[in-house]
PyMOL commands that place a pseudoatom at each C-alpha (Angstrom):
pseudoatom trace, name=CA, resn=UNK, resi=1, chain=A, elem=C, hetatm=0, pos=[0.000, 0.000, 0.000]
pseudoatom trace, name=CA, resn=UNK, resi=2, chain=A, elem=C, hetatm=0, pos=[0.939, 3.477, -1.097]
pseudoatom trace, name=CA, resn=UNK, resi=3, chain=A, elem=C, hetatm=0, pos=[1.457, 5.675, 2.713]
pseudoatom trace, name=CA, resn=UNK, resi=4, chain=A, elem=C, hetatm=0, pos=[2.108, 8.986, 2.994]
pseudoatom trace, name=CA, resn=UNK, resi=5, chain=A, elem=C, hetatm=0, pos=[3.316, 11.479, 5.619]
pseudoatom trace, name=CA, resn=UNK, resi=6, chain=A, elem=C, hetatm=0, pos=[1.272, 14.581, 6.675]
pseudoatom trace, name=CA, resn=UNK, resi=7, chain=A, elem=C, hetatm=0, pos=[1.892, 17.191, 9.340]
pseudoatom trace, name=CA, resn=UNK, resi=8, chain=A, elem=C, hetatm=0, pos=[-2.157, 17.012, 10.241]
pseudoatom trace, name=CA, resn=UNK, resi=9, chain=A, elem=C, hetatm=0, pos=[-2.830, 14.457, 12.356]
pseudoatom trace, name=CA, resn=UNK, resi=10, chain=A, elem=C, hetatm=0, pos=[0.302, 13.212, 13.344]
pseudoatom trace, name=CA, resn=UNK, resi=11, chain=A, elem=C, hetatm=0, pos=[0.384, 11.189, 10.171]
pseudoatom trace, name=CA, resn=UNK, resi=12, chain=A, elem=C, hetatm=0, pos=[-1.729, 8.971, 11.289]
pseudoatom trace, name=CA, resn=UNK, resi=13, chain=A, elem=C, hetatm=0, pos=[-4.532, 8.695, 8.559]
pseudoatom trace, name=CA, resn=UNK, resi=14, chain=A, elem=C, hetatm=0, pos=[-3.541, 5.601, 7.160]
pseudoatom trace, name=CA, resn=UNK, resi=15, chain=A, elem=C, hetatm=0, pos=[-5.118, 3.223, 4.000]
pseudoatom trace, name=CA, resn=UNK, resi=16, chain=A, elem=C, hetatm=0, pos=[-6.790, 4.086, 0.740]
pseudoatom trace, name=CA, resn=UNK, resi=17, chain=A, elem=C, hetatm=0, pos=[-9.061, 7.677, 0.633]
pseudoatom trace, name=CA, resn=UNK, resi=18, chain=A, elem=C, hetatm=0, pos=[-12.061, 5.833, 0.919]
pseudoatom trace, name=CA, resn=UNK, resi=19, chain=A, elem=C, hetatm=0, pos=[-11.375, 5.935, 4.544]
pseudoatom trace, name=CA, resn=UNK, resi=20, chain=A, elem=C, hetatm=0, pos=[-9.915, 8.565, 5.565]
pseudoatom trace, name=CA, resn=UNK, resi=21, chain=A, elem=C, hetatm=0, pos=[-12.841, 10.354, 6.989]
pseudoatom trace, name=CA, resn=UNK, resi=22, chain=A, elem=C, hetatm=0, pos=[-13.720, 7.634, 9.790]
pseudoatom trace, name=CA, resn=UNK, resi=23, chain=A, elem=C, hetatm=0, pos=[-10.218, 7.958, 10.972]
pseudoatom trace, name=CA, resn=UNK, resi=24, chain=A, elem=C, hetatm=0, pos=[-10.099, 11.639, 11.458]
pseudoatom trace, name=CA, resn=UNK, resi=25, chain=A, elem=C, hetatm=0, pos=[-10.057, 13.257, 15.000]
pseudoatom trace, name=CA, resn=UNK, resi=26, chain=A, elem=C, hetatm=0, pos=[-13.666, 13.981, 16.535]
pseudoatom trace, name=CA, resn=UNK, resi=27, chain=A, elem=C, hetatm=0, pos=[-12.162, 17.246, 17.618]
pseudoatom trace, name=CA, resn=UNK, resi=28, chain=A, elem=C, hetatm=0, pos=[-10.957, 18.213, 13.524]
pseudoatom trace, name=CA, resn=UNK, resi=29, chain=A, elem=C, hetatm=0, pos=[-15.260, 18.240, 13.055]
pseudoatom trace, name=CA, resn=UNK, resi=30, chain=A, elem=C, hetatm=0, pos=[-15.727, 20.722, 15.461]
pseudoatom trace, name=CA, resn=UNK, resi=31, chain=A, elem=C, hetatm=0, pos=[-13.548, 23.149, 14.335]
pseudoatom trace, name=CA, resn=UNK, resi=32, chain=A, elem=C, hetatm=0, pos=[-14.592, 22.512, 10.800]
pseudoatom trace, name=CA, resn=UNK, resi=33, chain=A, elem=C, hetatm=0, pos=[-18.016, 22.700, 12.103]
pseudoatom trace, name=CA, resn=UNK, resi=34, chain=A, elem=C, hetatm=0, pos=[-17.293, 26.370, 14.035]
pseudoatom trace, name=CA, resn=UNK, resi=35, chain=A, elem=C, hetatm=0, pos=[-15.438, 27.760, 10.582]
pseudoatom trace, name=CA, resn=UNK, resi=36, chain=A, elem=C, hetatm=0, pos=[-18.179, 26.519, 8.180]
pseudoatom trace, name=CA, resn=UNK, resi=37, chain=A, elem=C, hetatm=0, pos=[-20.605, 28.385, 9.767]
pseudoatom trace, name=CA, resn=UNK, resi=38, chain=A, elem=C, hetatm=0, pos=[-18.842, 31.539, 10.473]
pseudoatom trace, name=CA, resn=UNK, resi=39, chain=A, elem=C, hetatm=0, pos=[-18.049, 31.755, 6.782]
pseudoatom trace, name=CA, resn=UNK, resi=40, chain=A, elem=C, hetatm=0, pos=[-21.563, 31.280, 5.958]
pseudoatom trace, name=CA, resn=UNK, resi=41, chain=A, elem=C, hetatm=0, pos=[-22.694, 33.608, 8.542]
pseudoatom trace, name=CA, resn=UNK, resi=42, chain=A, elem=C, hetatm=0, pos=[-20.273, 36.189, 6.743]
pseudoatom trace, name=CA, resn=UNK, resi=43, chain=A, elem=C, hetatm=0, pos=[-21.902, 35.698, 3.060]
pseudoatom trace, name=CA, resn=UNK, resi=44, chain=A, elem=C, hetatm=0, pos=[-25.473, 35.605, 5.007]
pseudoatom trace, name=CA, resn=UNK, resi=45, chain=A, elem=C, hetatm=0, pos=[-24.872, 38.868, 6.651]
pseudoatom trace, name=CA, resn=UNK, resi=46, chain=A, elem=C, hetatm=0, pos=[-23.348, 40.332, 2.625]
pseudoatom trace, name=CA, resn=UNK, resi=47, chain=A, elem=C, hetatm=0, pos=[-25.822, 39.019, 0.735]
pseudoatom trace, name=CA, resn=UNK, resi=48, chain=A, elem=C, hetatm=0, pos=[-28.928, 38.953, 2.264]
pseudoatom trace, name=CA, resn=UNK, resi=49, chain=A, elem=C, hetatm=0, pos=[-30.969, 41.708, 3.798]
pseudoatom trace, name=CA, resn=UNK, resi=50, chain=A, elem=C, hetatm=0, pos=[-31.917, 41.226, 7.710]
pseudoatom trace, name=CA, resn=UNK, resi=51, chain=A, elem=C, hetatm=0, pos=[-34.863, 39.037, 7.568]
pseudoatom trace, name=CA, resn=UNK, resi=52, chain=A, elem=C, hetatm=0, pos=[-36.736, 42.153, 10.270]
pseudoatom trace, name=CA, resn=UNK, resi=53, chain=A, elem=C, hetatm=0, pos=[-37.018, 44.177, 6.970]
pseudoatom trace, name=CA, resn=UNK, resi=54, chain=A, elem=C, hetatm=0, pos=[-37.915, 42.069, 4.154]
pseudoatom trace, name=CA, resn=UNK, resi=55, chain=A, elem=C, hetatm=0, pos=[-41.547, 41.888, 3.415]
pseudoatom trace, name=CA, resn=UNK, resi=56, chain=A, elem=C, hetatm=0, pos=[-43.671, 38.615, 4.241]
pseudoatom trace, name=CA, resn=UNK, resi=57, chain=A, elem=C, hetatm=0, pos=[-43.955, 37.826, 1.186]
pseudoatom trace, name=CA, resn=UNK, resi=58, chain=A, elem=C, hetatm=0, pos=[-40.533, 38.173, -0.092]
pseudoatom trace, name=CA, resn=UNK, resi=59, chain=A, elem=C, hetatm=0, pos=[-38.510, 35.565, 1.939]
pseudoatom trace, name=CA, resn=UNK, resi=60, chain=A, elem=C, hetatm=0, pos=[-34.801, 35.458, 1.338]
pseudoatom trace, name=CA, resn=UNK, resi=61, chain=A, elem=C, hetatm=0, pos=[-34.216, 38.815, -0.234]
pseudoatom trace, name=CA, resn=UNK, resi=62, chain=A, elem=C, hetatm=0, pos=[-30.608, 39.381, -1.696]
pseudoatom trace, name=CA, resn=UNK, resi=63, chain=A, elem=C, hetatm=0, pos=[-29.318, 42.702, -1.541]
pseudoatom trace, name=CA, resn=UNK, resi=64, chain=A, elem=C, hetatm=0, pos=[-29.491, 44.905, -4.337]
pseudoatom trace, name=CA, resn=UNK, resi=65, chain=A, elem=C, hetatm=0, pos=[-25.242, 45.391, -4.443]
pseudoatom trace, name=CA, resn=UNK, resi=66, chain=A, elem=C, hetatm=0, pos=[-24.472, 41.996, -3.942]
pseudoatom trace, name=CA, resn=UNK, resi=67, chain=A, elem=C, hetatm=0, pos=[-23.202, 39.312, -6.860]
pseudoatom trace, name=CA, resn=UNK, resi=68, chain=A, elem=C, hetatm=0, pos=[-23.362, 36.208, -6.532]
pseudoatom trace, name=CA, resn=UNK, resi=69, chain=A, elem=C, hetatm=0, pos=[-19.860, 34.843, -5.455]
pseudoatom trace, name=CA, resn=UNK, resi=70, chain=A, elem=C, hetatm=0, pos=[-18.660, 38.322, -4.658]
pseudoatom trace, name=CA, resn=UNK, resi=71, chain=A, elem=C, hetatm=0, pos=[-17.692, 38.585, -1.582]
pseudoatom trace, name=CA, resn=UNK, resi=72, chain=A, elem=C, hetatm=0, pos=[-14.847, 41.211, -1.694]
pseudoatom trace, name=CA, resn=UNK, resi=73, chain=A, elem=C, hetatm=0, pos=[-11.852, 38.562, -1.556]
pseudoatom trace, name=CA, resn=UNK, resi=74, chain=A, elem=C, hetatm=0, pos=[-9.487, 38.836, -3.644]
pseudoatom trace, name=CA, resn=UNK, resi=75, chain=A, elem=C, hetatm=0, pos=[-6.350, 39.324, -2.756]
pseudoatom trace, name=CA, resn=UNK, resi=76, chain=A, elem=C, hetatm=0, pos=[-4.254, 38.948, -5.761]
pseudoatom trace, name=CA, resn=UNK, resi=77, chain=A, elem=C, hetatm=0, pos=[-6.808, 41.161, -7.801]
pseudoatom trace, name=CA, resn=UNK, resi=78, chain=A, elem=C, hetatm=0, pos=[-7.934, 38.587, -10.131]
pseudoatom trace, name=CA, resn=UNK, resi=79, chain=A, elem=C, hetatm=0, pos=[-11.455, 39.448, -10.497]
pseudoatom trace, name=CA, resn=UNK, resi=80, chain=A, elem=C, hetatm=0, pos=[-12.434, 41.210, -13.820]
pseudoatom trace, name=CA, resn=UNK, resi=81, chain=A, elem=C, hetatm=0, pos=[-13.818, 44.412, -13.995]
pseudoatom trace, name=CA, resn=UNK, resi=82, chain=A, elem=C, hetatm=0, pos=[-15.846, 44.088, -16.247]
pseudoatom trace, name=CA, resn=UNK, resi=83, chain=A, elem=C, hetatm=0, pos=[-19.299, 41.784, -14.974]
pseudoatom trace, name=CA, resn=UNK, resi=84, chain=A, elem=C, hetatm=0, pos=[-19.655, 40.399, -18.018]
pseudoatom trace, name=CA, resn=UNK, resi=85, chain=A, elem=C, hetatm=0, pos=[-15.982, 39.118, -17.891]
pseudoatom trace, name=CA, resn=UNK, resi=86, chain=A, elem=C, hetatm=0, pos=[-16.802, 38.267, -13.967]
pseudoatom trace, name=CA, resn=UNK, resi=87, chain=A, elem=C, hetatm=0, pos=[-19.925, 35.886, -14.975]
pseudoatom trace, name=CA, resn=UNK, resi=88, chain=A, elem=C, hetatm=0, pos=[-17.700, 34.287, -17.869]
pseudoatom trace, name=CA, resn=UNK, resi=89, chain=A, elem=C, hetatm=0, pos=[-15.577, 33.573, -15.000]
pseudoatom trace, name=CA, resn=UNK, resi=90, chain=A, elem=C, hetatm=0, pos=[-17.239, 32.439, -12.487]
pseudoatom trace, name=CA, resn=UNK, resi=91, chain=A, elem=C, hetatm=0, pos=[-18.787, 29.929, -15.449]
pseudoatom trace, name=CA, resn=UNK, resi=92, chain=A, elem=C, hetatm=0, pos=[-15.638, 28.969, -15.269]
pseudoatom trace, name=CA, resn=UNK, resi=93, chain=A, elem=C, hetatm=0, pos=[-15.168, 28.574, -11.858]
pseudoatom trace, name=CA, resn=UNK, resi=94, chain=A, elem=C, hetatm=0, pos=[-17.997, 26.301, -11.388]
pseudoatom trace, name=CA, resn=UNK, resi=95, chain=A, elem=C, hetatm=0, pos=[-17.013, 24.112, -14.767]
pseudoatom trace, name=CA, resn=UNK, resi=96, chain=A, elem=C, hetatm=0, pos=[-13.794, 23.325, -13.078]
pseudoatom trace, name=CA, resn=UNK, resi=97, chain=A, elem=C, hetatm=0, pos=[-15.322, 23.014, -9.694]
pseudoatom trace, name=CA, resn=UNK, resi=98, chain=A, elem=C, hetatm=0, pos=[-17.359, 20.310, -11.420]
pseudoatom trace, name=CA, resn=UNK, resi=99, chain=A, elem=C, hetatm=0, pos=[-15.189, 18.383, -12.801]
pseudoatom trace, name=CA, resn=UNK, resi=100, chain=A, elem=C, hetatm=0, pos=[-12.944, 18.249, -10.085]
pseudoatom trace, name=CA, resn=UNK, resi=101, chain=A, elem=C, hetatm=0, pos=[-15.743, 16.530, -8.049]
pseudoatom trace, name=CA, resn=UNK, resi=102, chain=A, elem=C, hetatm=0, pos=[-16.902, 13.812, -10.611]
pseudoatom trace, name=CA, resn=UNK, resi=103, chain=A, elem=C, hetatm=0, pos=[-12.618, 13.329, -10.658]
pseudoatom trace, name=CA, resn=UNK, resi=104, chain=A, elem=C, hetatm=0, pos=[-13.274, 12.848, -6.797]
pseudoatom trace, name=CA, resn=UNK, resi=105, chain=A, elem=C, hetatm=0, pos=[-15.996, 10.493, -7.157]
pseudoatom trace, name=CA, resn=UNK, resi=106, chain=A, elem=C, hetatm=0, pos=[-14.258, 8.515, -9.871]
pseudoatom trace, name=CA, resn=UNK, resi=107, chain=A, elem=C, hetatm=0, pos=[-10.790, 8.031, -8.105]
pseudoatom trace, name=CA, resn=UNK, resi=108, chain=A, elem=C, hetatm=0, pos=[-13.114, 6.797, -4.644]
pseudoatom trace, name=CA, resn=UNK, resi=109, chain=A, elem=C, hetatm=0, pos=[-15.001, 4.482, -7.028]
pseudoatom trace, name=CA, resn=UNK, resi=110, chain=A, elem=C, hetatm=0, pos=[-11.796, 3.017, -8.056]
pseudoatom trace, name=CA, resn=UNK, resi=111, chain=A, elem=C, hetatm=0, pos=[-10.535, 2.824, -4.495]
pseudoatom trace, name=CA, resn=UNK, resi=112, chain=A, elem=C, hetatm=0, pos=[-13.932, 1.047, -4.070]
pseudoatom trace, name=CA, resn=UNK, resi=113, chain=A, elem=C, hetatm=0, pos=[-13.643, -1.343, -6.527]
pseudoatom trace, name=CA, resn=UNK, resi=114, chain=A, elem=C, hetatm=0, pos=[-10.269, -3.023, -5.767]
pseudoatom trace, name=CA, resn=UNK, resi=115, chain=A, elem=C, hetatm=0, pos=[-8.593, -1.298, -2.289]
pseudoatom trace, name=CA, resn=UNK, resi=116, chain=A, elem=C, hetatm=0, pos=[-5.858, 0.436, -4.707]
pseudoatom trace, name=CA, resn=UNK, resi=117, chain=A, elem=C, hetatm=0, pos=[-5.193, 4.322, -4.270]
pseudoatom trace, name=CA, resn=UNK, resi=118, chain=A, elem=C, hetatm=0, pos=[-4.449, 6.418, -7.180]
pseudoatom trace, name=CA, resn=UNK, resi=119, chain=A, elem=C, hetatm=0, pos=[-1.071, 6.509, -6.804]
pseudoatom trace, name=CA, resn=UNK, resi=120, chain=A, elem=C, hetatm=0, pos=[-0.849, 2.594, -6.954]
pseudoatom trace, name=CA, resn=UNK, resi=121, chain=A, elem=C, hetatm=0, pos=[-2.449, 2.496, -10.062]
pseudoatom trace, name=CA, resn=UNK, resi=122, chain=A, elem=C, hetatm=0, pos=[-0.566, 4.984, -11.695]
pseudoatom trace, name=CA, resn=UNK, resi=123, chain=A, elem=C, hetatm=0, pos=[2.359, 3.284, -10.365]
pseudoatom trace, name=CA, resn=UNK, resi=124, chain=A, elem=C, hetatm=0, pos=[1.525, -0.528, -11.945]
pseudoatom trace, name=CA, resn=UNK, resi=125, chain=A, elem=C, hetatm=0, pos=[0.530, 1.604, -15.588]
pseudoatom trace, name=CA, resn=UNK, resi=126, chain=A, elem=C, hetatm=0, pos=[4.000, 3.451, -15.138]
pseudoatom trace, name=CA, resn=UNK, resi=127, chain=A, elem=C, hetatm=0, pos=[6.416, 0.734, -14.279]
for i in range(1, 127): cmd.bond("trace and resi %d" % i, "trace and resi %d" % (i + 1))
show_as sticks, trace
zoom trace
């Protein structure tokens, strides 16, 4: 089996990807837990006007300044200008985002299949 060596956890997330997740720290959750949500209570708070002055029948009103995705980060000034060059993208964005997770799913499925990592396989095509 292909192991590797990580300064989280004291290395000691061992075996294929498939399960990693059961092995990680209950203490890692909450603090994932705790940043999750004050990130999302930071876009809530941009995006969204207080729910005290939105109208009943209006639920979930987004501000009238606020773009979707935009939330003022971006420290190396790559956003566009432009919005139409913003939207193109942030098309973009979410095209790559995309793929990345059916990548995901496809090397776990492999993982699932037959207990071999990525790295093993690419290893047994490669030598």
């Amino acid at each position: 089996k292909v192991e590797g060596s990580s300064f989280l956890f004291d290395a000691s997330i061992k075996g294929p990807a498939i399960s990693h997740l059961g092995q990680v720290p209950e203490g890692f959750w909450a603090i994932l837990l705790i940043a999750i949500g004050a990130t999302e209570q930071f876009r809530a708070e941009k995006g969204w006007v207080d729910p005290s002055e939105v109208p009943v029948d209006q639920p979930g009103l987004l501000k009238a300044d606020y773009v979707a995705g935009d939330l003022g980060f971006d420290p190396l000034g790559l956003k566009p200008e432009d919005p139409e060059e913003f939207m193109i993208m942030q098309t973009k964005e979410l095209q790559n985002g995309r793929l990345a997770m059916l990548a995901a799913a496809g090397f776990l499925a492999q993982e699932l299949a037959d207990g071999k990592g990525i790295v093993e396989h690419l290893q047994s095509i490669f030598t």
